[in-house]
N, C-alpha and C positions, 0 to 999 in steps of 0.2 A: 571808530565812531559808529553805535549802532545808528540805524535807519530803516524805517519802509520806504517803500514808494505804490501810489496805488493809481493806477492805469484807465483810462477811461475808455472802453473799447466802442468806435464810434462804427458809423456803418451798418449797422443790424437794419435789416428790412422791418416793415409793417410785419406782426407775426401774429398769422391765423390758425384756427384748431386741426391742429394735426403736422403741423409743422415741426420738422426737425430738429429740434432748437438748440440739442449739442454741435450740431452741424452749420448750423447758421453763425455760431458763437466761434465756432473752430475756421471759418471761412472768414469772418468777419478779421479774427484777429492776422491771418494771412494776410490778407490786404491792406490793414496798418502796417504790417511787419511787427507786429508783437508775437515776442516767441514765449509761447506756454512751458512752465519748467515743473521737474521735481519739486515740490514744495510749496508750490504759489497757490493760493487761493482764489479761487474765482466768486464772486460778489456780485447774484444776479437779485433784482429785482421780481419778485410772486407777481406784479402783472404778467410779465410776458410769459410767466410760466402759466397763468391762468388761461390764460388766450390758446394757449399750445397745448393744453392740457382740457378745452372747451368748458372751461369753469365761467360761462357765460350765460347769461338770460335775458329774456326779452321781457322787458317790464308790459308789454300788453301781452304777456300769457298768463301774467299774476291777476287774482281776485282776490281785492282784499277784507279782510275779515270787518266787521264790524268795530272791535277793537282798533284796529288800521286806520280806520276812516276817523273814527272820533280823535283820534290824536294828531294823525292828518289835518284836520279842519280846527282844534286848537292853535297848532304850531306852524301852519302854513309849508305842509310838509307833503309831499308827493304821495298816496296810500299803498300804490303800489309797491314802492320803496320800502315803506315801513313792514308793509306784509312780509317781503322779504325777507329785510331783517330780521322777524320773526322766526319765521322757516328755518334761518342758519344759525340762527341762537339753541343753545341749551339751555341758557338762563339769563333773563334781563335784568341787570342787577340795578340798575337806575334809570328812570324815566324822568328828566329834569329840564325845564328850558330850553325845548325844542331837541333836549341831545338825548341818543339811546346810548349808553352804555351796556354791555353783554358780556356775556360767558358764550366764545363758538363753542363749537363742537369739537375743536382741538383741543379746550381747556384754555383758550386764551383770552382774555379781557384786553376788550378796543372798542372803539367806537361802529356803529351800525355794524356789527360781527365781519366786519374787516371786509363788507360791500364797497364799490368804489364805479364812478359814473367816468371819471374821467381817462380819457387816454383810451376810450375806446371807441373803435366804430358805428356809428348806427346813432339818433337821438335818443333809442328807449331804450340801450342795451348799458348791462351790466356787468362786472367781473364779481367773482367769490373768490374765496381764498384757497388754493391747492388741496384737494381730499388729505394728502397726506403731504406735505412739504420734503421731509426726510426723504421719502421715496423718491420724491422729485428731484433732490438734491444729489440720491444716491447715481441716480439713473443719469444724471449729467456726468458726475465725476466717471462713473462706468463707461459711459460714451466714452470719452477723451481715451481713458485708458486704453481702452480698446482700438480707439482710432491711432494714438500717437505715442501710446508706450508710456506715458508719464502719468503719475499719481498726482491729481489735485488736493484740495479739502474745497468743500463748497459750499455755501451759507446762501441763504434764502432768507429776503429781509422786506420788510413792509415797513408803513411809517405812522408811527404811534404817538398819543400825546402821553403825557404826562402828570400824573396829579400834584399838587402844588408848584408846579411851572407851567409858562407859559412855552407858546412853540412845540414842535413834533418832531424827532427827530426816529431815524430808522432803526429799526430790531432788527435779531433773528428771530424767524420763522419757524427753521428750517434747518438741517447742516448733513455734511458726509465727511469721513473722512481725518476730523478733528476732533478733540475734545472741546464742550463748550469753556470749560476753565482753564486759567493758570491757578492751582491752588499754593498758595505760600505757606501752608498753616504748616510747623514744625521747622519752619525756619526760620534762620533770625535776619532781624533789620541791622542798618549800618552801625549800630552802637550796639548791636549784640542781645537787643530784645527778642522774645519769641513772639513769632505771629500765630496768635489763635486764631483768629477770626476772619483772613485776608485770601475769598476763594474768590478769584476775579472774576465777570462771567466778559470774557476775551468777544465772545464771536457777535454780541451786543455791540463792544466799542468798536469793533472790527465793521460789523455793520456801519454803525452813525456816522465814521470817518469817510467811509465811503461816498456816503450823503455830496459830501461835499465835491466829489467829482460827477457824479450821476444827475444828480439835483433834479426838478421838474420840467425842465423847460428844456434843455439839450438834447435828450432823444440819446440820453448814453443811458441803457439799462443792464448794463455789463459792465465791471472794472476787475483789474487784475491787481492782487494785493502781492507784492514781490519782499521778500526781506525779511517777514516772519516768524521766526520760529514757535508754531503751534504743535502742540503734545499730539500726535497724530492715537486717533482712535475710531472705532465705531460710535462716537457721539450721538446723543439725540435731544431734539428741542426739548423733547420731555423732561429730560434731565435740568433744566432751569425753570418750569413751574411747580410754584410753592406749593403742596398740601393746605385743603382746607384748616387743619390743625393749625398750621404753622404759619398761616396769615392773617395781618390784623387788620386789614380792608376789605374785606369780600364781605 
């Protein structure tokens, strides 16, 4: 019977800039008695990597621009904030009903360029999203290796909405270790058809599933995905954003 199973690693301390955080992760799971193996996936949430990584600001060091303020005082919106948002954007691709949609500077399309107030310390501080997620990713799975002999794959995942659905459920960000796909194409389905067109992007669903054990309220921002068999590789998040050519939404 295939099967995953995916682990909720509880225990992680408040985690601040400079903090260990392959260490904390490898301690943490000590003390549930989760044993880390060849092949298993580790499933961290970009907050706490942002926090450990001081991808943090203090919204009263921001001045915000003109532009800021007037959208501010339309939409009942914080200027600070939006200055922000500005700053981490490459390109604002929608300004609509209070909501910013962007282009970061990873190439990713999210809301306020993937800013976030909650879950962090301080009334006026903020988190941004990893300089480079992969590196962050890579530098976890390295940790471990190096600490405990065994090869991860590791994913770095935020929580994004969707357009023509409602609800946000979690991405990759980020990864090590894995390929982001299972490509089926040149092989056939149960009745002997060829698949053209069937490249999964795994470390997406891999993220979202996750969701459901981590979720917002529990204080689990680590789970361990057991059971998978992922195409190990040098993967990179780049590798699932679409060229401007080849997108019919931007």
């Amino acid at each position: 019977m295939k099967s995953i199973s995916i682990i909720g690693i509880e225990g992680l301390p408040i985690i601040y800039p400079g903090d260990d955080l392959p260490k904390l992760i490898m301690d943490a799971c000590e003390k549930e008695n989760i044993i880390i193996e060849n092949g298993d996936i580790l499933v961290v949430t970009q907050k706490i990597i942002s926090k450990s990584e001081s991808c943090l600001v203090d919204l009263n060091t921001i001045t915000p621009s003109n532009l800021a303020k007037k959208w501010a005082i339309e939409w009942d919106r914080d200027p600070r904030l939006i200055e922000l948002v500005f700053q981490k954007s490459k390109r604002i691709s929608k300004m609509q009903n209070g909501v910013l949609l962007t282009e970061t500077e990873h190439g990713f399309y999210c809301i306020n360029a993937g800013i976030d107030l909650s879950n962090v310390s301080g009334d006026n501080m903020a988190t941004y999203l990893p300089i480079d997620s992969d590196k962050s990713a890579f530098n976890i799975r390295n940790s471990i290796k190096k600490s405990l002999g065994i090869d991860t794959a590791i994913i770095v995942t935020d929580t994004w909405g969707r357009p023509w659905r409602f609800g946000v459920t979690n991405v990759a960000i980020g990864l090590s270790g894995m390929s982001p796909f299972r490509d089926y194409r040149g092989l056939s389905d149960a009745n002997g058809m060829d698949l053209k067109a069937s490249v999964i992007a795994v470390v997406d669903e891999l993220a979202a599933a996750s969701e459901l054990v981590m979720n917002k309220l529990d204080n689990i921002p680590v789970c361990l995905v057991k059971g998978y068999k992922f195409v190990p590789d040098e993967g990179s998040i780049n590798d699932l954003i679409r060229p401007p050519e080849q997108d019919l939404f931007r």
